[in-house]
N, C-alpha and C positions, 0 to 999 in steps of 0.2 A: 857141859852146857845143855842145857833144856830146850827141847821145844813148846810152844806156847801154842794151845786154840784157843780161838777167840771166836766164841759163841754170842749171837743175841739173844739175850734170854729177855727184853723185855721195852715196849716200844710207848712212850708216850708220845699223844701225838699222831701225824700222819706222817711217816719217812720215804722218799720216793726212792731209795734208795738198799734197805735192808727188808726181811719182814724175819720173825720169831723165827727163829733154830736153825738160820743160816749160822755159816760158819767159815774162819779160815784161819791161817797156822801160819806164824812165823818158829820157822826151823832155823837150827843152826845158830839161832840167834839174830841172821839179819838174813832170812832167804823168805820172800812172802809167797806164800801157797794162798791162792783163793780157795779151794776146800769148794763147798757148795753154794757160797755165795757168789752171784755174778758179776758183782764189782763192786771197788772198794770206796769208800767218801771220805775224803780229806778230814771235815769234823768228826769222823770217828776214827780215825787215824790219829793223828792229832793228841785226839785223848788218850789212846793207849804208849804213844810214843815216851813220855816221860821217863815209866816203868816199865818195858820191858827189857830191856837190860837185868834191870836188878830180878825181875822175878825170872828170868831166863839163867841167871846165874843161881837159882836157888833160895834168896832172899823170899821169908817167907810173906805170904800179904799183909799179916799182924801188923809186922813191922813197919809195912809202908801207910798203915789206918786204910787198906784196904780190902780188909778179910769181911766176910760175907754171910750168907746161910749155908753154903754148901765149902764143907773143910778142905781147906787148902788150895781154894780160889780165890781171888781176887775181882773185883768190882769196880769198873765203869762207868759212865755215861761221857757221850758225845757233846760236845761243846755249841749245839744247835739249841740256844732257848726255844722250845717250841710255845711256849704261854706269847712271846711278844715274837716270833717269825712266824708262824701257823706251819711252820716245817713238824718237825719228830725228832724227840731226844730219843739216844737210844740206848740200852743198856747193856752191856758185854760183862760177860763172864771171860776170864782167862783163866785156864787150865795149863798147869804144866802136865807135859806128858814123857 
């Protein structure tokens, strides 16, 4: 089993919540580390919960239509329309490590 960071590498919008190259780690598969971000938000939560399981087991992001620019990550956004809430979508990279 894999651990997973989960990096923002990219924010449309205004998010009151993350800013760029915060980060945090689920280990073990279900243990959550906050890492350097201060806290966590339900819509970007949310969005990564689907797939983490499978990329924490190995499943590569290809597979899940979630591979990216940088190999062997996986790709993101938070489920916060920011165009119709004036919130911030956000974008997470997930790294296995």
């Amino acid at each position: 089993m894999y651990s997973l960071r989960i990096r923002v590498c990219g924010i449309r919008g205004q998010c009151p919540v993350y800013r760029e190259g915060q980060w945090f780690r689920i280990r073990n598969g279900y243990v959550l580390e906050l890492g350097n971000a201060g806290g966590l938000c339900l819509h970007g939560l949310a969005s990564i919960l689907p797939y983490y399981t499978a990329l924490s087991r190995g499943i590569e992001p290809a597979a899940l239509g979630l591979a990216g620019p940088k190999p062997g990550c996986a790709y993101v956004q938070c489920l916060d329309p920011c165009e119709l809430t004036g919130g911030g979508t956000v974008i997470f990279e997930i790294e296995r490590e």
